[in-house]
C-alpha positions in Angstrom: 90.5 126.0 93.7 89.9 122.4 94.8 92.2 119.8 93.9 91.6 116.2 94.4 93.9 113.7 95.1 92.4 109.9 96.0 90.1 110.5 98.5 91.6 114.0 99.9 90.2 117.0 98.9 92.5 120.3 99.2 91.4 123.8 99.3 93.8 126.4 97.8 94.2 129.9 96.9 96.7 131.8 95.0 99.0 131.9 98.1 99.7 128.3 97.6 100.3 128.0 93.7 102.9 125.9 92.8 103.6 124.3 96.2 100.1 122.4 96.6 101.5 119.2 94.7 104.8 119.4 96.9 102.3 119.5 100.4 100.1 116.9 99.3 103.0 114.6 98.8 104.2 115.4 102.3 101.2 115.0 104.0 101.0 111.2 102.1 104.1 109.9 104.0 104.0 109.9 108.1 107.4 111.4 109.6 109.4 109.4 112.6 108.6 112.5 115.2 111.0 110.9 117.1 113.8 108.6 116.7 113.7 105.4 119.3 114.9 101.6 119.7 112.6 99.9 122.5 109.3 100.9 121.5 107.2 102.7 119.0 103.7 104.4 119.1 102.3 105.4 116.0 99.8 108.7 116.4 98.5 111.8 114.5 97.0 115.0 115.2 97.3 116.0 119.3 98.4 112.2 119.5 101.9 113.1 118.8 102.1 115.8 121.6 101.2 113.2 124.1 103.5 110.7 122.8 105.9 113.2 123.2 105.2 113.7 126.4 105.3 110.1 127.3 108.3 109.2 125.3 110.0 112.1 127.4 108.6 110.5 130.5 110.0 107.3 129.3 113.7 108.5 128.6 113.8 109.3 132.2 112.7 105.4 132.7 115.8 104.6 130.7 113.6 103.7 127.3 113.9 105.1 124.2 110.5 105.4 122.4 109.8 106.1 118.6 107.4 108.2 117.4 105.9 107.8 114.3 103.2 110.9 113.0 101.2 109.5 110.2 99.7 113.0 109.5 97.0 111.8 108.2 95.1 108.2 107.6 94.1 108.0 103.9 96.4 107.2 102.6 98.0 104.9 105.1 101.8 104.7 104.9 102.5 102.0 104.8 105.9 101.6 103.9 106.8 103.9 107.4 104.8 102.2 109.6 
């Protein structure tokens, strides 16, 4: 079955009945990966592995960096970022 929703386009099977409304708002709104005060990147995809990594790197610095995953672009969050 495809489902539409604005410009995003879901496949789904019986496996997901019922929860593909529930994903698709989830996937809307980005997350904070990671909580932080001096600095934030915004990222998706592999992006929020390396800004991970960096943000680890940077703790060490004494900084505390925020991650923000926007899981995908359309729609853009913008209310979290």
């Amino acid at each position: 079955m495809r489902h539409t929703t604005g410009s995003v386009e879901v496949i789904t099977g019986s496996m997901f009945s019922g929860k593909t409304d529930e994903l698709i708002r989830r996937l809307r709104r980005a997350r904070i990966a990671r909580p932080g005060t001096d600095a934030t990147i915004v990222t998706y995809g592999v992006g929020v592995h390396w800004a991970a990594e960096e943000a680890a790197y940077q703790q060490g610095q004494g900084r505390s960096i925020e991650i923000v995953d926007l899981r995908t672009l359309v729609p853009w969050d913008r209310e979290t970022v």
